[in-house]
Structure formats: structure tokens, C-alpha cells
C-alpha positions as CSV (number, residue, x, y, z in Angstrom):
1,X,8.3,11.6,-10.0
2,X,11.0,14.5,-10.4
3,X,14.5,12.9,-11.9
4,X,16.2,16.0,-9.5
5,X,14.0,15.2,-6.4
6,X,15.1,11.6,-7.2
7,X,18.5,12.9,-7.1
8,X,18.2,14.8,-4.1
9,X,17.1,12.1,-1.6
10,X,19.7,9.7,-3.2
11,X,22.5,11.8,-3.3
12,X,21.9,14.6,-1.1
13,X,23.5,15.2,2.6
14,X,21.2,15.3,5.2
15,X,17.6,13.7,6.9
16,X,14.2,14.1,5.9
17,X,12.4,16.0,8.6
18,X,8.9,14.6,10.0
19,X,6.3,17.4,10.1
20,X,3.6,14.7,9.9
21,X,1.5,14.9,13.1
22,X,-2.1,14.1,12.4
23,X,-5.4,14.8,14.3
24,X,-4.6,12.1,17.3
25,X,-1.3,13.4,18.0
26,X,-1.8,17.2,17.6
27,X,-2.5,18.5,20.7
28,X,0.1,16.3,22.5
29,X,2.7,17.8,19.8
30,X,1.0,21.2,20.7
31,X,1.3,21.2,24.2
32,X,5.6,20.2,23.7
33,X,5.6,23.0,21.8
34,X,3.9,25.4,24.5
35,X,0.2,25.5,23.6
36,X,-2.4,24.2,26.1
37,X,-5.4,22.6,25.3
38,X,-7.2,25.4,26.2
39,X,-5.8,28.1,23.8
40,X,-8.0,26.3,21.0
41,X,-11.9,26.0,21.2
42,X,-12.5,23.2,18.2
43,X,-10.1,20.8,16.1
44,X,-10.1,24.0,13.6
45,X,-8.5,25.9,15.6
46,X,-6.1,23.8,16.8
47,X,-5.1,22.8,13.2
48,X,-4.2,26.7,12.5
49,X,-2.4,26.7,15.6
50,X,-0.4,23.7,14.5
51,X,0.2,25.4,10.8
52,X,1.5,28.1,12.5
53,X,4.3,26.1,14.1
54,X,4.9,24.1,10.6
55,X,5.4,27.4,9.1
56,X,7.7,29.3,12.1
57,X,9.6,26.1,11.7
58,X,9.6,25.7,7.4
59,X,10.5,29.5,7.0
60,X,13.4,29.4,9.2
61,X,16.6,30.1,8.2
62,X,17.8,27.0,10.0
63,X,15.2,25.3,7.4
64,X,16.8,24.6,3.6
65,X,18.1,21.9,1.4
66,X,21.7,22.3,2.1
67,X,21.1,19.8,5.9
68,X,17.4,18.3,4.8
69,X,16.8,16.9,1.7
70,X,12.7,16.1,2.7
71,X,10.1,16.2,4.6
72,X,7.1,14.7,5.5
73,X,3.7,16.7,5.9
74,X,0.5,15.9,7.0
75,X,-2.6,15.9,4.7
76,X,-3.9,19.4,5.6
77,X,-0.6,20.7,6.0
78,X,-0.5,19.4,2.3
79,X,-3.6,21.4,1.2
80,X,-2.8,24.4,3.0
81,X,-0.1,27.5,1.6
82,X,2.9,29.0,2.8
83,X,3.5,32.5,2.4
84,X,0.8,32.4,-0.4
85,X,2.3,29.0,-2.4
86,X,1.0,25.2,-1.7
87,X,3.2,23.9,1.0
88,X,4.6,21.5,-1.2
89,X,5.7,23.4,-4.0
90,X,7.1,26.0,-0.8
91,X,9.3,23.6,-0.1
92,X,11.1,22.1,-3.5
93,X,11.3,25.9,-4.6
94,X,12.1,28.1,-1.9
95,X,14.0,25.2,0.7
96,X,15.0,22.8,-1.9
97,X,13.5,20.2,0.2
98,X,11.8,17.4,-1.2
99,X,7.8,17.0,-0.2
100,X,6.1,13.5,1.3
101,X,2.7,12.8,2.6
102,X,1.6,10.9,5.4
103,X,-0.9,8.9,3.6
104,X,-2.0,6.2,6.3
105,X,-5.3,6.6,8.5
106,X,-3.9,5.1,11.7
107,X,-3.6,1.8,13.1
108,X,-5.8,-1.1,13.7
109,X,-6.3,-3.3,17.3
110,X,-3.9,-4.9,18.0
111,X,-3.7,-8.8,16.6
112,X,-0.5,-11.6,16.7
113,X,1.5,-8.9,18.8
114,X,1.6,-5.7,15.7
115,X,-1.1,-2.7,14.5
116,X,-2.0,-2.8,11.5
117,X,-3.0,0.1,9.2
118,X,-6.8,1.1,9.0
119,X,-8.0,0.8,5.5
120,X,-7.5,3.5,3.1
121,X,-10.5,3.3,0.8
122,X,-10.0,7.0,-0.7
123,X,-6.2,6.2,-1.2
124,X,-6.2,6.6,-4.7
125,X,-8.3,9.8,-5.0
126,X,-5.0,11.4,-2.4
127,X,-2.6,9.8,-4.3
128,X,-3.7,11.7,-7.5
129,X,-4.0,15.2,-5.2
130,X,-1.1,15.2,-3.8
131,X,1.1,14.5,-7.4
132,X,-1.3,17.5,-8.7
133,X,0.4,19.8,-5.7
134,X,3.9,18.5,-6.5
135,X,4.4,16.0,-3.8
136,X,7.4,13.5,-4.0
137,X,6.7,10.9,-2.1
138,X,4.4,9.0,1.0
139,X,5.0,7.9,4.2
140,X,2.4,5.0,5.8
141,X,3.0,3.4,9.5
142,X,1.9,0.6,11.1
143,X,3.8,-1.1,14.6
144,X,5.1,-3.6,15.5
145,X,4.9,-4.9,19.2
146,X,6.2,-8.3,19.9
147,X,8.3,-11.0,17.6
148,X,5.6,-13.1,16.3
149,X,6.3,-14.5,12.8
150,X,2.7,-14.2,11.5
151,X,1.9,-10.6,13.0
152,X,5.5,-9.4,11.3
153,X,5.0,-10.9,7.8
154,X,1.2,-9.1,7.6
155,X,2.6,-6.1,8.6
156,X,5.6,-6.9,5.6
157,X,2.3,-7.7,3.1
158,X,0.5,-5.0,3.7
159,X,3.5,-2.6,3.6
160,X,4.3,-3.7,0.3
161,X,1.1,-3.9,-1.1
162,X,0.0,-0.5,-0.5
163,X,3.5,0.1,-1.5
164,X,3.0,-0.8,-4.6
165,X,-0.3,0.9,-5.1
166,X,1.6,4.7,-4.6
167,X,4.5,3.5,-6.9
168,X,1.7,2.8,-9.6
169,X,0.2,6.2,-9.0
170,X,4.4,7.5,-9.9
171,X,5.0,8.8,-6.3
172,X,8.0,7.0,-4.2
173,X,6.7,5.1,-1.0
174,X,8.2,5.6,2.2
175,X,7.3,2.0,4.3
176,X,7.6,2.4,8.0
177,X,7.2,-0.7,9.6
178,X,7.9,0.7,13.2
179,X,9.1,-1.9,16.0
180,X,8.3,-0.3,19.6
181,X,11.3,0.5,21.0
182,X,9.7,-0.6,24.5
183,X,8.9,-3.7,23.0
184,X,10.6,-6.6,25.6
185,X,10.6,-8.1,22.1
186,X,12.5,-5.7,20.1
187,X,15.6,-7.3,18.7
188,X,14.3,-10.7,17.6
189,X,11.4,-8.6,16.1
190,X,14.0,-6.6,13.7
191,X,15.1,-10.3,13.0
192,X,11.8,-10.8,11.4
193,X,10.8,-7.6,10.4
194,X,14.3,-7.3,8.1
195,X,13.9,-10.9,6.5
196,X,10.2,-10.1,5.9
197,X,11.4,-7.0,4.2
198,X,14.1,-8.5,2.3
199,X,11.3,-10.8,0.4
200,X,9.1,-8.1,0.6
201,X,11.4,-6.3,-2.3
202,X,11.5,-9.5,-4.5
203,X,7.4,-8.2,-5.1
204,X,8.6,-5.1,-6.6
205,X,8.7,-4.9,-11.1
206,X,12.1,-4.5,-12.7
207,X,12.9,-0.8,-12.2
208,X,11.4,0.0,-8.7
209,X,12.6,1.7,-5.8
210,X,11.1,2.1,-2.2
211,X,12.1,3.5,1.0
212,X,12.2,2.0,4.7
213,X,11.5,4.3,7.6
214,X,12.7,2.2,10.5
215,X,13.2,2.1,14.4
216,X,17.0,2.1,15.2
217,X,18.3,-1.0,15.7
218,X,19.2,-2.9,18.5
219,X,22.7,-4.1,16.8
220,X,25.0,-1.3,14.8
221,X,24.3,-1.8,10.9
222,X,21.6,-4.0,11.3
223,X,19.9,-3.1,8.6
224,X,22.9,-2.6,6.0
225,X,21.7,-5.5,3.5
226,X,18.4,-3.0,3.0
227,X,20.9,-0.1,2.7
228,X,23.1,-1.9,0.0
229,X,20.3,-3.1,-1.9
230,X,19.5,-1.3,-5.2
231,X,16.0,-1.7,-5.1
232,X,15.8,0.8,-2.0
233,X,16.2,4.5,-2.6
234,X,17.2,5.1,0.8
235,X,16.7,3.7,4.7
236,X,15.7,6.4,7.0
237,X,15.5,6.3,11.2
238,X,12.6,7.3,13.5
239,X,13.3,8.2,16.5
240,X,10.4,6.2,18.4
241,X,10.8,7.6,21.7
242,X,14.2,8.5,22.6
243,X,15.4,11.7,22.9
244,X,17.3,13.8,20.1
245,X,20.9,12.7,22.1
246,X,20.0,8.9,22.3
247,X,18.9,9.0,18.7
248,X,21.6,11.1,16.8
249,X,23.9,8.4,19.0
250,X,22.4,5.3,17.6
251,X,21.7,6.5,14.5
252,X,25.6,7.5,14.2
253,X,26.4,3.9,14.5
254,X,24.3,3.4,11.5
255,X,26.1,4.3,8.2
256,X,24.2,5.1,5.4
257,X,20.9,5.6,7.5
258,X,19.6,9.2,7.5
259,X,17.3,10.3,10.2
260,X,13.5,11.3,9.6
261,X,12.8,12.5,13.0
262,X,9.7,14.2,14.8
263,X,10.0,14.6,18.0
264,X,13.1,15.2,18.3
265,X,13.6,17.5,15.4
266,X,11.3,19.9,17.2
267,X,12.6,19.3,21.2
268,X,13.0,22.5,22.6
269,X,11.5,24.6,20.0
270,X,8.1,26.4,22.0
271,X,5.8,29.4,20.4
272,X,7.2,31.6,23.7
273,X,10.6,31.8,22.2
274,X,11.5,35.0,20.3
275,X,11.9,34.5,16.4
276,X,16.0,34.5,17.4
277,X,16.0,32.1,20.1
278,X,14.0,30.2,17.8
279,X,16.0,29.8,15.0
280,X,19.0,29.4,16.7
281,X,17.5,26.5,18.7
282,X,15.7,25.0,15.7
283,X,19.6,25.3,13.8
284,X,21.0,23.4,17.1
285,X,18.5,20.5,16.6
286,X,19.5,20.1,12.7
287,X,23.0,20.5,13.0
288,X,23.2,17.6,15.2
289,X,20.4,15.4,13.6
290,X,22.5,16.4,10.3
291,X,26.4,15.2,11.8
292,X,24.6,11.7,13.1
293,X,22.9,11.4,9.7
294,X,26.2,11.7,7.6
295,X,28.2,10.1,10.2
């Protein structure tokens, strides 16, 4: 783990930005971004067509270190280059932004109201991959669906104990225990979701950090105890749904939370815009994720 990427997500200025969509979500995140089903024949296809928008967005302009201090990439956006460099090592040295991985293989059925991540027998052999191509950190998510004690706490455990299993392999965890933000449930599961993580952190040695990747809260610093807490690096926000305006609002109300949004870092952004129209838009987008996150 880099002492200055360490630095940078603690002490930089701005939000980690979540280029993480994987197989399932592809062509939905394709089709937002003006690319039908039909201008792919196989999953190959449509991963280079996907690439292509990680890249147009990546080598933007609009796209450094001075407003985003990570961001999060999907396994074969991991193993594939940039302009001729791993993606990773594109991104510390020519954006100064900091890599992650997506390291989770989806979610489970659903059991005691939450989704649980699939097993991840070949965790271990990605771990070691991704510190060889100069990755930071991971990001793993599981959901949460309604407040039921036993349902939150396994998604707490397993969290933590898969947690602990990057930190051992010297790569910082992002843990994104994600409550469903149409969940008729949702605030008295972010009751037990933030006690469950509070305990969680007493399972960490002497010396260890994690991160949270959360849902925004119901109620306006909600999750401040996590954010004070030395034994987490930072707290970042998904935006779960809502739009890039209800988002950067709520996430404003959160001090010292930083966004890590998909969605709606990318709303708006299509392959039909010209290169200008499309920096300029993608520059929109992160100047106002960017105010909310330092707000």
C-alpha cells in the first residue's frame, strides 16, 4: 500500500469515482450512455465498447486528481491499458487518481430481508494481480433490503471478514454494505447496519484502517461516529438510485462524506456527443459531485 496514495484518499479534496460496472450491469450502463444492444454481437464486444467509454471518460481533461482522488474499476477494465499503460498505473501517474477493484462476484438470494455476496474462491489469486498492476484498494457489495437484525449482522460478518482477508494481502478494503434506498425499511436498517459496523471495527489488529461505501442516510450525519473513528480511512456515498441533484443534496448534508458515484457521475455523458460537448458535460458532473463532496 503506497504511503502517498494513503495520503491522497485521506487528505485529498474530492470523491472517488465508480467506473465499476460488471458483466450484469453493462449493457444497461451501455444503453444510458447511447449504445443499444444491438451495436454488439457477443459479451466481447460489448466489453470493448464499454472500455471505450472508461477511456473517453479517464482521458478527459475534466478527469485528474485535483477533484477525484480514486476510482473504482472493474476487473477487466483492471487488466486492460490505456493509451498503451495498465489502467491502473494510467491513473496514479498520469490523473493522480488513486486505483480500486471491484473484487465481489455478485450477490446471493435473498435470505432474513439482505443479499449476500457469492463466494469468492479465487479471491486471493486477484488480490495478488491486482497489487502486481499497482492497485490501491477494493471495493465488495452486498444489500441490504429490510431491518432484520440477523440479515444486517451477516452482512456486517462477512463484510469484515473478507475485509480482513484484502488487508492481509496489503491492499485497503472498501466495504459497501448498501441499504436500498426503496427499502420501506430503510432508516431503522442504517440503525443496524451502523451499530453492526461500529463492532465490526473492534475485529480489526492494532494498526488497521478500512473504508465504508454507504447509502446516504435518512438523517443528516448519520454516520459521523464512522467518520470520526480512526480506524476508518474514509466514509464514501453511493448514490443508489437517485439522481446526481438528489445525491450531491444529501450528500452535502453529510460532512466529511465524499461521494463514490456511478450513475450519476456519468448522467448525461452519451458516445453521440462531440469530444467538446463531452468534456464539458463530464466537467459539469464533477464540479458538482466535487462542491457536495467538500461541502
Amino acid at each position: 500500500m503506497q504511503q502517498d496514495q494513503l495520503d491522497k484518499i485521506r487528505e485529498g479534496d474530492g470523491f472517488i469515482a465508480a467506473l465499476d460496472q460488471s458483466g450484469g450491469s453493462t449493457p444497461k450502463a451501455l444503453r444510458i450512455y447511447g449504445i443499444d444492444e444491438d451495436a454488439y454481437a457477443n459479451e466481447d464486444e460489448m466489453f470493448d465498447l464499454i472500455h471505450d467509454m472508461r477511456t473517453r471518460i479517464i482521458t478527459s481533461p475534466a478527469f485528474s486528481g485535483e477533484r477525484i482522488v480514486g476510482a473504482i474499476l472493474f476487473e477487466q477494465t483492471m487488466d486492460r491499458e490505456i493509451e498503451g499503460t495498465g489502467t491502473a498505473e494510467y491513473l496514479w501517474s498520469n490523473a493522480g487518481v488513486v486505483p480500486f477493484l471491484k473484487v465481489d462476484k455478485g450477490l446471493a438470494d435473498e435470505a432474513d430481508g439482505v443479499q449476500l455476496m457469492k463466494p469468492m474462491p479465487d479471491l486471493d489469486a486477484l488480490l495478488a494481480r491486482a497489487v502486481d498492476k499497482g492497485v490501491f484498494g477494493t471495493k465488495m457489495r452486498s444489500v441490504i433490503k429490510m431491518a432484520d437484525p440477523a440479515g444486517v449482522q451477516a452482512i456486517a460478518d462477512q463484510q469484515f471478514e473478507v475485509g480482513r482477508q484484502i488487508l492481509a494481502a496489503g491492499l485497503m478494503p472498501i466495504l459497501e454494505p448498501e441499504v436500498d434506498i426503496t427499502s420501506p425499511q430503510k432508516g431503522e436498517a442504517e440503525v443496524l447496519l451502523r451499530d453492526a459496523l461500529i463492532r465490526g471495527l473492534d475485529s480489526l489488529a492494532d494498526g488497521q484502517q478500512v473504508m465504508f461505501k454507504l447509502t446516504l442516510p435518512n438523517d443528516d450525519g448519520f454516520y459521523q461516529q464512522l467518520v470520526d473513528d480512526p480506524r476508518v480511512l474514509k466514509v464514501v456515498a453511493l448514490s443508489g438510485g437517485y439522481s446526481r441533484d438528489e445525491a450531491n443534496a444529501l450528500l452535502a448534508r453529510n460532512p466529511g462524506v465524499i461521494a463514490s458515484f456511478s450513475r450519476a457521475l456519468t448522467e448525461g455523458l452519451t458516445a453521440q456527443l462531440s469530444d467538446e460537448e463531452f468534456d464539458q458535460t463530464l466537467d459539469a458532473s464533477i464540479a458538482s459531485i466535487h462542491a457536495a463532496s467538500i461541502a
